[in-house]
PAZAPA-4460 file (N, C-alpha, C; in steps of 0.05 Angstrom, whole numbers, plus 32768, in hexadecimal, padded with zeros to 4 digits):
% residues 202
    n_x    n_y    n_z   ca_x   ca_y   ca_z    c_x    c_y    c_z   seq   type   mol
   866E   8697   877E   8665   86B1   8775   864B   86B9   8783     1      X     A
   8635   86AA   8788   861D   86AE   8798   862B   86BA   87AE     2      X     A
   8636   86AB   87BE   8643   86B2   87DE   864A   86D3   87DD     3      X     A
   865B   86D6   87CC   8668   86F6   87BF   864F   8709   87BE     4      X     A
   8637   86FC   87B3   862B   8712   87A3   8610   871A   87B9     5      X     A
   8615   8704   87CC   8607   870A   87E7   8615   871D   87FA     6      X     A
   862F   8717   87F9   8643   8722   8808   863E   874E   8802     7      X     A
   863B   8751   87ED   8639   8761   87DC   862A   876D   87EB     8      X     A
   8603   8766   87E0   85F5   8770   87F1   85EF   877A   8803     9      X     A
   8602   875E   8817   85FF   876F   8838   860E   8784   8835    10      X     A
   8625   8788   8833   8638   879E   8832   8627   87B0   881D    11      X     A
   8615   87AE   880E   85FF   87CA   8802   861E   87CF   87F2    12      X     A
   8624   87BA   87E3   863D   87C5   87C5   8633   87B6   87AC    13      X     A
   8618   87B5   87B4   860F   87A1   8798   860C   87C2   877E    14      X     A
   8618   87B8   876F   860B   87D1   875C   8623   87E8   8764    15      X     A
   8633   87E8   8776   863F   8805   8778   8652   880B   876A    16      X     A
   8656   87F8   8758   8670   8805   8742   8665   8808   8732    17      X     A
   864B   8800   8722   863D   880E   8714   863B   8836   8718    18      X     A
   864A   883E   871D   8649   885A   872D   8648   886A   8714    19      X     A
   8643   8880   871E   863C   8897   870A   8661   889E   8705    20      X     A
   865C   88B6   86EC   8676   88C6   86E7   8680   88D0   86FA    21      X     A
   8668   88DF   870A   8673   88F4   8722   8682   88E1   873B    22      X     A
   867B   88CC   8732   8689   88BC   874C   86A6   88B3   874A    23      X     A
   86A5   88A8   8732   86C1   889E   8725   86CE   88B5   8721    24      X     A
   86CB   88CE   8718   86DB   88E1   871F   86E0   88E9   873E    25      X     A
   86CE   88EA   8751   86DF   88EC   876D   86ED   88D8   8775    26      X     A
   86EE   88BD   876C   86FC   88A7   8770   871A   88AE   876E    27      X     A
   871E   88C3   874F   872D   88BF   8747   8730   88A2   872C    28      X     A
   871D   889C   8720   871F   8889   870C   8715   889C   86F0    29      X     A
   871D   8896   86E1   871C   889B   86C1   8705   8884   86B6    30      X     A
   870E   886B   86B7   86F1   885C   86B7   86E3   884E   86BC    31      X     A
   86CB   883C   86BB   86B9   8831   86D3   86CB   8814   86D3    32      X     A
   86C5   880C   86F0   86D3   87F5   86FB   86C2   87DD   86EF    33      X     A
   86CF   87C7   86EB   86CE   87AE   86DE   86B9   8795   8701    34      X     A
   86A7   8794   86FC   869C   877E   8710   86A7   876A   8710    35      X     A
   86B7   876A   872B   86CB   874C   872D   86BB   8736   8732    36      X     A
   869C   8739   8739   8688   8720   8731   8688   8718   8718    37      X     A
   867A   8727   8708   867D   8720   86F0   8692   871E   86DD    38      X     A
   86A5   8720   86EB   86C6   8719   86D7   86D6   86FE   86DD    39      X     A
   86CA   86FC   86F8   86C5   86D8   86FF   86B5   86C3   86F2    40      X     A
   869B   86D6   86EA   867D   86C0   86DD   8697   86BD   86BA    41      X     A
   86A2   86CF   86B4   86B2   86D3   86A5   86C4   86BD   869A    42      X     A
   86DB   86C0   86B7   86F0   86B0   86B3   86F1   869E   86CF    43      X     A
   86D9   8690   86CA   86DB   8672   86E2   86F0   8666   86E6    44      X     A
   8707   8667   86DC   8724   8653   86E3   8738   8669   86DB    45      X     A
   8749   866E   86F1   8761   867D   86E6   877B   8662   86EB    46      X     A
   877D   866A   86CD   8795   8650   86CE   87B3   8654   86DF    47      X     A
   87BD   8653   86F2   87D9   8658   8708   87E7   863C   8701    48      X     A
   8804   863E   8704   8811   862E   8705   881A   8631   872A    49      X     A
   8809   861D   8733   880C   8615   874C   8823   860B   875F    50      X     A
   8827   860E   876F   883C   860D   8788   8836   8600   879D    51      X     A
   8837   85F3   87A4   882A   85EC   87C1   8844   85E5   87D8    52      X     A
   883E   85EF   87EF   8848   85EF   880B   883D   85ED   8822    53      X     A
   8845   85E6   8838   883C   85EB   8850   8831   8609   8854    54      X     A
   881E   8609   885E   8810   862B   8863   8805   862B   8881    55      X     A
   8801   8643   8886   87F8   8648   88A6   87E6   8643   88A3    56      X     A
   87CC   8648   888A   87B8   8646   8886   879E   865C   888A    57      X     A
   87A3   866D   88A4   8796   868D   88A7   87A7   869D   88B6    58      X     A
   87B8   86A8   8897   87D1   86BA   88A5   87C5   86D9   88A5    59      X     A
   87BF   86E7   88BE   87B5   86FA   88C1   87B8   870B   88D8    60      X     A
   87BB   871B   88DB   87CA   873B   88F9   87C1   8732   8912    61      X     A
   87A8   871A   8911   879E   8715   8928   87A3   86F9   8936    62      X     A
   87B0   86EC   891C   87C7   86CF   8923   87E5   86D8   8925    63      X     A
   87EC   86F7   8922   8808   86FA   8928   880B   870A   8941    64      X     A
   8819   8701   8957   8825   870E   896E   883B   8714   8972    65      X     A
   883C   8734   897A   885A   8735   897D   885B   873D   899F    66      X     A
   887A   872F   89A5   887F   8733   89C4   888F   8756   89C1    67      X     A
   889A   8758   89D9   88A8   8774   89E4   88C2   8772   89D8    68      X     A
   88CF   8750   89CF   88E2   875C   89BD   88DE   8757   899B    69      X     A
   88CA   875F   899B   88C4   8764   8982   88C6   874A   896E    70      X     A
   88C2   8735   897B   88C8   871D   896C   889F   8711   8969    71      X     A
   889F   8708   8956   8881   8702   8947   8884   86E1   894D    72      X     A
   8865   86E5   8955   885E   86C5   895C   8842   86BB   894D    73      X     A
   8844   86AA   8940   8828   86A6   892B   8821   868D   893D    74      X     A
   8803   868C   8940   87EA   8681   894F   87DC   8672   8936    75      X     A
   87CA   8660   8946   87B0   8654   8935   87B5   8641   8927    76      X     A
   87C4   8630   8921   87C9   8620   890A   87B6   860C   890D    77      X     A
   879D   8613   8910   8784   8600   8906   8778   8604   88EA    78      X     A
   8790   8611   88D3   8784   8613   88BC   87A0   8607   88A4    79      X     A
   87AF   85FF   88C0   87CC   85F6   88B3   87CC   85E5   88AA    80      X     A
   87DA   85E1   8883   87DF   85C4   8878   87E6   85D4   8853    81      X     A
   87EF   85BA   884B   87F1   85C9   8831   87DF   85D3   881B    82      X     A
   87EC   85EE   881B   87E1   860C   880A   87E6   860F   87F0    83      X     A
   87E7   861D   87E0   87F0   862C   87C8   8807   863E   87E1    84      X     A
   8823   8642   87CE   883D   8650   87DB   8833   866C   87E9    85      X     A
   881C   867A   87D4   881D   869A   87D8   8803   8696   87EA    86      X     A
   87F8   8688   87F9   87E1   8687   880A   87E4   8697   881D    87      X     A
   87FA   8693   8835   87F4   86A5   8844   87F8   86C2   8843    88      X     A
   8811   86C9   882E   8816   86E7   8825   87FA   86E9   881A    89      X     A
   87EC   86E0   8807   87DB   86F1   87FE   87D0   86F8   8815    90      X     A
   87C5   86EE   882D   87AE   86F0   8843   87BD   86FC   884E    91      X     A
   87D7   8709   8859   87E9   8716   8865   87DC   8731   8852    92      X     A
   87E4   8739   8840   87DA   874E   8828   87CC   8758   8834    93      X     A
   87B5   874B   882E   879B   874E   882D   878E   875E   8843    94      X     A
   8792   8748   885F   878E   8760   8879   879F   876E   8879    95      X     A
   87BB   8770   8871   87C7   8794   887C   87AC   87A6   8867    96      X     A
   87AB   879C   884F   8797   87AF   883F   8779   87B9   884A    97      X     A
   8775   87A3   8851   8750   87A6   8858   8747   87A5   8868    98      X     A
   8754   879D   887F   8751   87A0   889B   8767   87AD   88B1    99      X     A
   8782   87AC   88B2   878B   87C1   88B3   8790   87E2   88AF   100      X     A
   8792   87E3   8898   8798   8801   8896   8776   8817   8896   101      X     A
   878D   882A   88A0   8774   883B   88AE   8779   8850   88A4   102      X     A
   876F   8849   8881   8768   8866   8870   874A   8863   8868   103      X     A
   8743   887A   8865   8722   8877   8860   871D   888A   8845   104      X     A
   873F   889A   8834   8734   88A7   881E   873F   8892   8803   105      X     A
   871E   8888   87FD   8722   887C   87E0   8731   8882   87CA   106      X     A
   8734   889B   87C0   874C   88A2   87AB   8765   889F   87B2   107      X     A
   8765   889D   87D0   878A   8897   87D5   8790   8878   87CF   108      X     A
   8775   886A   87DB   8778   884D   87DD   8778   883D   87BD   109      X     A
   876D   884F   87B1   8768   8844   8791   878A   884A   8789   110      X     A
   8795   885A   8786   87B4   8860   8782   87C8   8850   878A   111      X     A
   87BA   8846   87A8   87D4   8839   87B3   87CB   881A   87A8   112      X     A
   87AD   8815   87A5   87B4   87F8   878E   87C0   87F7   8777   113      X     A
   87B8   8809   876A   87C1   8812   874E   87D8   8813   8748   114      X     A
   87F2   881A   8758   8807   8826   8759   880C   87FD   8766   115      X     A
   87FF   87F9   877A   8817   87DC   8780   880A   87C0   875F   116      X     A
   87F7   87C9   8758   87F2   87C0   8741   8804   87BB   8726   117      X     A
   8811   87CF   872C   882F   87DB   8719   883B   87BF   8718   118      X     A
   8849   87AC   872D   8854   87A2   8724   884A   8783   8719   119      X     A
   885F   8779   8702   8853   8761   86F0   886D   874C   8702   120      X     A
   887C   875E   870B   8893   873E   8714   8898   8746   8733   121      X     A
   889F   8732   8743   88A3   873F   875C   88B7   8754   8767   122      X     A
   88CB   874B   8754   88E8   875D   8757   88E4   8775   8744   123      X     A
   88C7   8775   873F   88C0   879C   8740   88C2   87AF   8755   124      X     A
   88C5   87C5   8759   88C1   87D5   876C   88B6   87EB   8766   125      X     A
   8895   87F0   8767   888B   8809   8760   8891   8826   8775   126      X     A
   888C   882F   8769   8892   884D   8782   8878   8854   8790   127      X     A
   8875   8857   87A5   885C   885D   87A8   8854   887D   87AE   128      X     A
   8841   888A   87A2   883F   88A1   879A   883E   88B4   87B4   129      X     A
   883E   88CE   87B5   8847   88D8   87D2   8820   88D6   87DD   130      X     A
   8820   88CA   87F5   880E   88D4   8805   880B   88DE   881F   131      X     A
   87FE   88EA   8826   87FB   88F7   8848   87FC   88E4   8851   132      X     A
   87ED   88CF   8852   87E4   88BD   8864   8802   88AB   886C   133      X     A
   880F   88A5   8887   8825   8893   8888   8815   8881   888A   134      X     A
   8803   8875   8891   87EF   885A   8884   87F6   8847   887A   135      X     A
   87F1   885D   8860   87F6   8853   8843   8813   884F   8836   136      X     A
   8820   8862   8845   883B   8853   883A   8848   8844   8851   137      X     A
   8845   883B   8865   884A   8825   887C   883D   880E   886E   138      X     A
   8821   8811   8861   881A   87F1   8857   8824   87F2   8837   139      X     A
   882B   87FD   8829   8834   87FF   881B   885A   87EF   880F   140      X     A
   885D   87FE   882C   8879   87EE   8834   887E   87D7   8839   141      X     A
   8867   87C5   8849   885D   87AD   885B   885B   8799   883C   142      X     A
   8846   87A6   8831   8839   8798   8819   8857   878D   8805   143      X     A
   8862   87A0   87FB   8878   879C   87F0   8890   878B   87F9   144      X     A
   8897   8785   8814   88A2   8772   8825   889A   875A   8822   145      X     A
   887D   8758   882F   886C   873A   8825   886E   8732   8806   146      X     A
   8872   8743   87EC   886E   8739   87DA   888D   8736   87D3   147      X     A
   88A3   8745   87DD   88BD   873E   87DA   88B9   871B   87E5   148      X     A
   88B9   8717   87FD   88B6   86FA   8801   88AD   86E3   87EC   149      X     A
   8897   86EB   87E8   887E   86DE   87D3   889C   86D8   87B1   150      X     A
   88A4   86ED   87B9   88C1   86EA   87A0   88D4   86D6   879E   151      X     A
   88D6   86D7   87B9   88E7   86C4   87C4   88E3   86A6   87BF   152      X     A
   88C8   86A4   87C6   88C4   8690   87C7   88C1   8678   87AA   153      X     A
   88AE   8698   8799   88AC   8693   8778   88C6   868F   8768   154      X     A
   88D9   8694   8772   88F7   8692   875E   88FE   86B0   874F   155      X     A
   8912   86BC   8751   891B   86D1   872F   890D   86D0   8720   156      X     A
   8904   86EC   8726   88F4   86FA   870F   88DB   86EB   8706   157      X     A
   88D0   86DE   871F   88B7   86CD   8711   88A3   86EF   8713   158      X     A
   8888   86E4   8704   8879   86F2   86FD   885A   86F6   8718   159      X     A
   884B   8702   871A   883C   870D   8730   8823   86FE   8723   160      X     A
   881C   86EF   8711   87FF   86F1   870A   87F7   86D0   871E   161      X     A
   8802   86C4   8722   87F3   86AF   873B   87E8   86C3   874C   162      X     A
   8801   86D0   8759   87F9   86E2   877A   87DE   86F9   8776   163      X     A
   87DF   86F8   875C   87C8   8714   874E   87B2   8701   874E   164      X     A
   87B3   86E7   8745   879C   86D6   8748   8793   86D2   875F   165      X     A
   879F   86C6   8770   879F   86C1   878B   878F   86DD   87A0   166      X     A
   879A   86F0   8793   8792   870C   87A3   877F   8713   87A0   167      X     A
   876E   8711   8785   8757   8714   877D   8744   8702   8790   168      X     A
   8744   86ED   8793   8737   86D7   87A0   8733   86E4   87B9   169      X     A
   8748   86E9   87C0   874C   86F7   87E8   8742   8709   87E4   170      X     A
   874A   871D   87DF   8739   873A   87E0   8714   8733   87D5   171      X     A
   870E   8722   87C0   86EF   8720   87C0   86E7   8716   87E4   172      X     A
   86F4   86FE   87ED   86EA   86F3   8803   86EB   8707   8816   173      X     A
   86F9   8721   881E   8704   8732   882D   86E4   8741   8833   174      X     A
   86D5   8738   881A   86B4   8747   8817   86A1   8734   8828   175      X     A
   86AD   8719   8838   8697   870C   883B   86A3   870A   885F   176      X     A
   86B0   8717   8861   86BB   8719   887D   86A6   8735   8891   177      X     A
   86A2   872F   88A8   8695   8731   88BB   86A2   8750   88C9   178      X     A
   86BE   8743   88CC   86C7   8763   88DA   86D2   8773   88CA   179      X     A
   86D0   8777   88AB   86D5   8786   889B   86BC   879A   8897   180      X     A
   86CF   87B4   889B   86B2   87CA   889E   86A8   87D3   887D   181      X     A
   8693   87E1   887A   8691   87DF   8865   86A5   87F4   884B   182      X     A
   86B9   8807   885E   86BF   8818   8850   86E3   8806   8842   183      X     A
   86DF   87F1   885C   86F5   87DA   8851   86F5   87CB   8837   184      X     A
   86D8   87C7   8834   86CF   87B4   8826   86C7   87C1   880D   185      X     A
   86C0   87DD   8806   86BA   87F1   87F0   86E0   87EF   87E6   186      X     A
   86F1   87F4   87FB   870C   87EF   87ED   8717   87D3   87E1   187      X     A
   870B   87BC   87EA   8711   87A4   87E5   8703   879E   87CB   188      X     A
   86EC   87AA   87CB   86DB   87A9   87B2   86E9   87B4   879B   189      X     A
   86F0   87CD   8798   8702   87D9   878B   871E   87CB   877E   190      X     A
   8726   87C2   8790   8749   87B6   8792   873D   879F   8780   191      X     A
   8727   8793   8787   8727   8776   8775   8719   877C   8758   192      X     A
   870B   878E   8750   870E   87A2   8737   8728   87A5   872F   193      X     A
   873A   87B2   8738   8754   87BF   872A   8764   87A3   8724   194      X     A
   8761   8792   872E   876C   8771   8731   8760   8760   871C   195      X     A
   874A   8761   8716   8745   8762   8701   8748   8766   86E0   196      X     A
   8747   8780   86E4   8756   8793   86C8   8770   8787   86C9   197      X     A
   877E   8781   86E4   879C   8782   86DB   8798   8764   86D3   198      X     A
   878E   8753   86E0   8790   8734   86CF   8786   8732   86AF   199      X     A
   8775   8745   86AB   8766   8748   8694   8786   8752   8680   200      X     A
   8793   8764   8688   87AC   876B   8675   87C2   8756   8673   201      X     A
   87C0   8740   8681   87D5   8734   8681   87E0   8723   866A   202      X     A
***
């Protein structure tokens, strides 16, 4: 939590969900966001029924290559050995979310968590709401593929709250990363708020 709440600082997000009305209304939120620091000091153990597998260990856009026929080659396995199942999808996620995509308006990006938040089992399929941006519905599309897998792997109709655990974790660490700019990291901040509330309903 220290590491996080340093992380914070530098990125100047200490305090920023504390935001006024006028803010959360341009956000697009109804009401103030939940500090995923303090919902940690909170709930220090989230109990998962665990999986473990072989994992790549840092599955990410910059360990995957693709050649001219379109066939993908994953690099680096100096972090390879056994994982939790949903390890590298979550970190797959995560960078299409926060280092990938190249949207910069926060009310779209709050919707499109909110909306993939929707689902409680994997063999949900939320709709995702119309946006301008092809972006957002290209990672949108991506995101929903990776978590079809993540289904796969969990069995019929298992339930999303490990991968929601797991995601929370990634997206805080996503705040302590170097080449994440800060308008990445105001959305990662956010996402692990809404991740929150949703573990909080479960």
């Amino acid at each position: 939590v220290e590491s996080l709440e340093a992380a914070l600082q530098e990125a100047e997000l200490s305090g920023w969900l504390d935001s006024s009305d006028e803010r959360l209304k341009v956000l697009g939120l109804r009401h103030k966001l939940v500090d995923p620091i303090e919902w940690l000091r909170r709930h220090p153990r989230l109990p998962a029924q665990t999986s473990l597998c072989n994992t790549h260990g840092d599955m990410h856009s910059r360990n995957v290559l693709v050649d001219r026929n379109r066939q993908a080659w994953l690099i680096d396995f100096s972090r390879a050995g056994l994982g939790h199942i949903f390890r590298d999808l979550i970190e797959l996620e995560s960078d299409i979310k926060f280092t990938l995509l190249d949207v910069t308006d926060l009310p779209s990006l709050i919707s499109f968590e909110v909306t993939l938040l929707g689902q409680s089992r994997f063999d949900d399929r939320p709709t995702l709401p119309s946006f301008e941006q092809p972006e957002l519905k290209k990672a949108f599309s991506v995101v929903l593929g990776i978590r079809q897998i993540a289904g796969e792997l969990a069995g019929l109709g298992a339930n999303m709250l490990d991968y929601y655990q797991g995601l929370l974790l990634q997206t805080l660490a996503m705040l302590r990363l170097r080449h994440v700019t800060p308008l990445q990291k105001r959305h990662a901040y956010i996402a692990a708020s809404l991740l929150c509330q949703r573990l909080e309903e479960w």
